[in-house]
C-alpha positions as CSV (number, residue, x, y, z in Angstrom):
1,X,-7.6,14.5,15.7
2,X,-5.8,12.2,18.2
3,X,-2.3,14.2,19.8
4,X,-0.5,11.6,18.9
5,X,-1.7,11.3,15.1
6,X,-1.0,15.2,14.5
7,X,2.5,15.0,16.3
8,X,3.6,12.4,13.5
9,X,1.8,13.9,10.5
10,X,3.5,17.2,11.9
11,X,7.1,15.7,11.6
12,X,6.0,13.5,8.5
13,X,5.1,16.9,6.6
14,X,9.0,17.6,8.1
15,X,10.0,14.9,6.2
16,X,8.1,15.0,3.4
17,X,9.3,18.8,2.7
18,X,12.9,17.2,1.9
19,X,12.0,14.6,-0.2
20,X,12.0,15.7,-4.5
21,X,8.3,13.5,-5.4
22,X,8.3,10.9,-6.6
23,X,11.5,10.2,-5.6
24,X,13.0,6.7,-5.1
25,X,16.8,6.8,-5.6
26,X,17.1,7.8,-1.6
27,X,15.9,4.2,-0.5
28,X,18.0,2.3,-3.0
29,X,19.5,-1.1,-1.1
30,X,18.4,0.5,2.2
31,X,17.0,-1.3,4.9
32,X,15.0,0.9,6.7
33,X,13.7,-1.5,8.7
34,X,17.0,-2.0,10.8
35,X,19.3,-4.9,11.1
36,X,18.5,-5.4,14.6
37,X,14.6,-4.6,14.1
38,X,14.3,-8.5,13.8
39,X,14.5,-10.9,10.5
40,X,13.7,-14.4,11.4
41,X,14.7,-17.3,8.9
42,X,15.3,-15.1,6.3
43,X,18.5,-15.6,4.2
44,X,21.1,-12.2,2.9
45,X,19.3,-12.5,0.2
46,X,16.1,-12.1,1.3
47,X,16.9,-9.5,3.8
48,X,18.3,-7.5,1.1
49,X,15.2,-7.6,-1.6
50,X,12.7,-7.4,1.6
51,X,14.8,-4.4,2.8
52,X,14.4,-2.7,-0.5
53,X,10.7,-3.5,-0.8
54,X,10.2,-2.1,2.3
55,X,12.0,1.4,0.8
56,X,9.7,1.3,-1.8
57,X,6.8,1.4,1.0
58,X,8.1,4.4,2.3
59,X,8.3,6.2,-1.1
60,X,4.7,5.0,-2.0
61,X,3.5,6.4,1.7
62,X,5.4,9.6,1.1
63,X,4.2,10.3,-2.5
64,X,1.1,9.6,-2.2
65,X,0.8,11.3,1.5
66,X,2.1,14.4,0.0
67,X,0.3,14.4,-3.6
68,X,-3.1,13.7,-1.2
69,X,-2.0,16.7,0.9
70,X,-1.4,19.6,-2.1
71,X,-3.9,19.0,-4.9
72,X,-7.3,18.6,-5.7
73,X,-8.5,15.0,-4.6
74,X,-11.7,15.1,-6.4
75,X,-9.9,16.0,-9.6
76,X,-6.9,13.3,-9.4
77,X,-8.1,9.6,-10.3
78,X,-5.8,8.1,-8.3
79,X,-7.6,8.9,-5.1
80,X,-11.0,8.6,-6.6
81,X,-10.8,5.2,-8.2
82,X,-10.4,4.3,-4.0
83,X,-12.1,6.7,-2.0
84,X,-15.2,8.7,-1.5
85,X,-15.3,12.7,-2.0
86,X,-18.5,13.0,-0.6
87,X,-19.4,14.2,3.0
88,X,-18.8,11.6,5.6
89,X,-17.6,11.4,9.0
90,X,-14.5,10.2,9.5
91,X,-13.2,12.0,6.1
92,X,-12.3,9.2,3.6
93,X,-9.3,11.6,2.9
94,X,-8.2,12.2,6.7
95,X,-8.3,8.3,7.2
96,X,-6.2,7.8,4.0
97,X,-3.9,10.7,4.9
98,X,-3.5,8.9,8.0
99,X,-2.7,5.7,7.3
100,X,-0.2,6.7,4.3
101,X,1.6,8.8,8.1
102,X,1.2,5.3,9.6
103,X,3.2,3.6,7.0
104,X,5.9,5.9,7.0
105,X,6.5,5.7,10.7
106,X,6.2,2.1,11.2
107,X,9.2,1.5,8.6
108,X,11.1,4.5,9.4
109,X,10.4,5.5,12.8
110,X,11.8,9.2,14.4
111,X,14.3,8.6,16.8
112,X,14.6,4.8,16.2
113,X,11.2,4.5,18.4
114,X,9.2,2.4,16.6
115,X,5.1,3.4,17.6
116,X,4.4,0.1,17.5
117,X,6.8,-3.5,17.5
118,X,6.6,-6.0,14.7
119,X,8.6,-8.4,12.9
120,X,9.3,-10.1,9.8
121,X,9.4,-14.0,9.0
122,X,10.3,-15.2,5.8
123,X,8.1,-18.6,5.5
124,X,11.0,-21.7,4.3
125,X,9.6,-23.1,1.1
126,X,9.3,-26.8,2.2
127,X,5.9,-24.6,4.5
128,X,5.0,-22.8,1.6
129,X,1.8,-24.2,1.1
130,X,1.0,-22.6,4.1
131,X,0.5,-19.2,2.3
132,X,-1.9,-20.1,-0.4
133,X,-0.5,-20.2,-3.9
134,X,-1.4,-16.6,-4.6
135,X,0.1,-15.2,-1.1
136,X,2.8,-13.1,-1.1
137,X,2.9,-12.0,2.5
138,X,0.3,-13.0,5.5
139,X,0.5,-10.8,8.0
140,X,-1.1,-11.2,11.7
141,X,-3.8,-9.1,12.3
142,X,-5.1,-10.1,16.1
143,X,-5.0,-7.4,18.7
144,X,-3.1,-8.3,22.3
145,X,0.0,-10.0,20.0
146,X,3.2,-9.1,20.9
147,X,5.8,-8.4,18.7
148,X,3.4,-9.2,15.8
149,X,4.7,-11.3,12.7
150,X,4.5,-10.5,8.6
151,X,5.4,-13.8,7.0
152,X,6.9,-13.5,3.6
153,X,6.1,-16.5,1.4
154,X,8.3,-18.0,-0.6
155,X,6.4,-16.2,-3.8
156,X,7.4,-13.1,-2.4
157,X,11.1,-13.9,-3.9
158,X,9.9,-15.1,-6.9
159,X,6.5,-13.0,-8.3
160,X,7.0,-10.7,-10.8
161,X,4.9,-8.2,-9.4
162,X,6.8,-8.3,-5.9
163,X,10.2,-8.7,-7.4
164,X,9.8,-5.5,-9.6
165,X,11.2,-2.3,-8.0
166,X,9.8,1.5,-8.1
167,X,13.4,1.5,-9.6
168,X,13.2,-0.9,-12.5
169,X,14.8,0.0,-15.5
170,X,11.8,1.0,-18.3
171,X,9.0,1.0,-15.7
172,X,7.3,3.8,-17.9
173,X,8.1,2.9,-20.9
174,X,4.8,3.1,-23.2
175,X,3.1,3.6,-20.0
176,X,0.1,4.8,-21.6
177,X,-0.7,1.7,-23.0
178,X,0.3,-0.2,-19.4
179,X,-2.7,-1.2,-16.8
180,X,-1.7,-1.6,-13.0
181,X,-0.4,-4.8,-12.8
182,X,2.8,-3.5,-14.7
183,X,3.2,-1.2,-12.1
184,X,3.2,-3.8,-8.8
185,X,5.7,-4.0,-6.8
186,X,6.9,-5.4,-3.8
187,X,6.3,-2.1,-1.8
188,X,2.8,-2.0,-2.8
189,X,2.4,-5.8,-1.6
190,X,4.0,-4.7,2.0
191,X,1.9,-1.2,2.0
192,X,-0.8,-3.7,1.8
193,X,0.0,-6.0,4.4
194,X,1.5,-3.5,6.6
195,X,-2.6,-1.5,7.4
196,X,-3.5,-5.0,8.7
197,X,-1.5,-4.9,11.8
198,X,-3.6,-3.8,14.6
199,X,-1.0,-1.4,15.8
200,X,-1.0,-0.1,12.3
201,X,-4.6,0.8,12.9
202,X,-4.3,2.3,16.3
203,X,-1.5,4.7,15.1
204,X,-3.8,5.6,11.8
205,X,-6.9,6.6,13.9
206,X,-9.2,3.5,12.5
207,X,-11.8,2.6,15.3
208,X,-11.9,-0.6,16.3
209,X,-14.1,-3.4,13.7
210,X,-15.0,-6.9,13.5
211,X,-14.5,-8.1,10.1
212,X,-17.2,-11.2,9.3
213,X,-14.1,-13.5,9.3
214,X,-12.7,-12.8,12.8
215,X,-14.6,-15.1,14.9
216,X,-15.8,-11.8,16.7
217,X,-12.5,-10.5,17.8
218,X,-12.1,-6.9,16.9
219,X,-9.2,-5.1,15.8
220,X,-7.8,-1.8,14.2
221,X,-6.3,-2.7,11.4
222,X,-7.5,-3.0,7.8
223,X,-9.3,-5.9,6.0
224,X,-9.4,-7.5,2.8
225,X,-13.0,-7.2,1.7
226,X,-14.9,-10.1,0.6
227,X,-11.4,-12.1,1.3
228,X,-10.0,-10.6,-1.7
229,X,-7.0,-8.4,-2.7
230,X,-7.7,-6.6,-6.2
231,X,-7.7,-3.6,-7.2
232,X,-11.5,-4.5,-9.0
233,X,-12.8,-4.9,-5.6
234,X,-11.2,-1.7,-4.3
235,X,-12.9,0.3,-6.7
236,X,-16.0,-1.1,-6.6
237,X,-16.2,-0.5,-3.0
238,X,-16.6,3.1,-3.4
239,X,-19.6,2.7,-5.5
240,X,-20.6,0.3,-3.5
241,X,-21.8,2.0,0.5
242,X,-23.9,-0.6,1.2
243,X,-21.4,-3.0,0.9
244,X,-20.5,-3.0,5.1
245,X,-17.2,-1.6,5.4
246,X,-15.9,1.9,4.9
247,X,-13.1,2.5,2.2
248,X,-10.0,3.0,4.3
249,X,-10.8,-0.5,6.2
250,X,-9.8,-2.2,2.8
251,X,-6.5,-2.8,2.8
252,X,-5.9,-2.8,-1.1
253,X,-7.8,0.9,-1.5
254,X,-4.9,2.5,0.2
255,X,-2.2,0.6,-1.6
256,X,-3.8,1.0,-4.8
257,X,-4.3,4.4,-4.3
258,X,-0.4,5.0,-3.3
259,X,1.1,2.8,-6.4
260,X,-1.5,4.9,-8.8
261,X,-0.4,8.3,-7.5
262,X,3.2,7.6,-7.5
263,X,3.1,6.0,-11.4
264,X,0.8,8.7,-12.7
265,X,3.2,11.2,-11.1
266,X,6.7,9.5,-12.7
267,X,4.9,8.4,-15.3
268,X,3.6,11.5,-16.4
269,X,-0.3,9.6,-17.0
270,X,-3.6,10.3,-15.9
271,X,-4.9,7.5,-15.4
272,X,-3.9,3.8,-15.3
273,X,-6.7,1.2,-16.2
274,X,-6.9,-2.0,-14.7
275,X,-7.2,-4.8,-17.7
276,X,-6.6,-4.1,-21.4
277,X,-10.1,-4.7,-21.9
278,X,-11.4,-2.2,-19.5
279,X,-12.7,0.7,-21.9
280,X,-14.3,2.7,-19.4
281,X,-11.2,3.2,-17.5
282,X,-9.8,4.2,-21.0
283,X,-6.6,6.6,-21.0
284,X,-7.6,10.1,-22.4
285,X,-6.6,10.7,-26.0
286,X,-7.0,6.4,-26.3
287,X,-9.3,4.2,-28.2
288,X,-10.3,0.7,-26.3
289,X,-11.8,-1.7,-29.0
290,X,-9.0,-3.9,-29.0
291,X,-7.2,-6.0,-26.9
292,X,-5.1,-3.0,-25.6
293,X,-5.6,0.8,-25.7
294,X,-4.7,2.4,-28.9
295,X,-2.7,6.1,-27.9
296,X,-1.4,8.2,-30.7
């Protein structure tokens, strides 16, 4: 294990030890990303719901860092559903483990010493098109870029997946019969975009990788596999080794895998399926021949 990877997961265990999981009420309205850390053309407003987005980061990280640490991973769906059990080298678990440390320590660095600089630019809407109309958040990825940038699109603001909270009001109500996009959020869209940072790679342990789409520059950080983001693909990467890149260089596995440990934990599920229609992903005690899971 690199020194510098087992001197943060030491003091992230530290911090972890004080925090009551799953826990979110600590990061309410913070800005743990600093005032001075650098916002660029974003408005109060923005500042404000990024600041608690970013919060909500942490807590994922945290949760699922800890949950990954103390029980059985083979046995807990939310880890499966994203990573491999079996025998390989590096550990899907270590490099999962290690990122979920990243995370924490990029937003909410010890000391104020961030391991790594980066900023935030919230993209004006009159650019908008710029993100795609599905993009909440690009984030750049190249090695060698100082002070790297995560743009926040103007759907970032507006979504309702990235406007929702870890604190919203009725998140669990009839959470048995929910599937994961009722339980997106904003944190899980910055968790996301956060593992693509190069820097975010080099502090996680990841090796260095070309992704097909790179013009053959290499880099540390995560990739979006087959240029997509969901949760389907995430899963079916880990039935899928032939498919040229290792779980934890997906970005979505390890947000995925964060947002369904923290739910199933509040939540008090064991498993949250990914379309109404899915019946083998089928809550335990449910019946699937409808439209939506049927839970007495």
């Amino acid at each position: 294990m690199a020194p510098i990877f087992s001197s943060i997961l030491s003091s992230s265990l530290l911090l972890l030890s004080a925090i009551k999981l799953p826990s979110v009420q600590a990061w309410e309205g913070d800005l743990p990303f600093g005032n001075d850390l650098g916002y660029f053309e974003c408005s109060d407003d923005d500042i404000s719901r990024i600041g608690i987005a970013l919060g909500n980061t942490v807590t994922l990280a945290a949760s699922a860092l800890s949950l990954a640490l103390n029980n059985d991973r083979a046995n807990i769906n939310a880890y499966t559903h994203y990573f491999r059990t079996d025998q390989r080298t590096p550990p899907d678990h270590k490099m999962f483990e290690a990122a979920m440390t990243a995370a924490i320590y990029s937003i909410t660095p010890p000391n104020g010493n961030r391991p790594f600089e980066w900023k935030i630019e919230c993209v004006p809407q009159a650019a908008g098109t710029a993100c795609g109309p599905e993009s909440r958040a690009i984030t750049e990825w190249e090695p060698n870029v100082e002070n790297p940038t995560m743009f926040i699109c103007p759907s970032f603001h507006t979504a309702r997946d990235t406007r929702r909270t870890l604190q919203e009001d009725g998140i669990c109500d009839n959470a048995r019969n929910k599937v994961f996009a009722d339980f997106e959020t904003g944190g899980h869209t910055l968790l996301h975009e956060l593992t693509h940072f190069d820097g975010f790679g080099i502090l996680a342990t990841m090796p260095l990788y070309t992704s097909p789409r790179s013009g053959g520059v290499a880099s540390h950080g995560t990739d979006d596999w087959r240029q997509r983001t969901t949760q389907r693909l995430a899963r079916d990467l880990v039935g899928n080794p032939q498919g040229g890149i290792d779980t934890w260089r997906n970005a979505e596995n390890h947000a995925a895998a964060a947002t369904e440990y923290f739910f199933q934990t509040l939540c008090e599920i064991d498993n949250i399926p990914l379309t109404r229609f899915d019946s083998s992903t089928c809550p335990q005690g449910c019946t699937c021949n409808g439209p939506v899971p049927l839970c007495s």
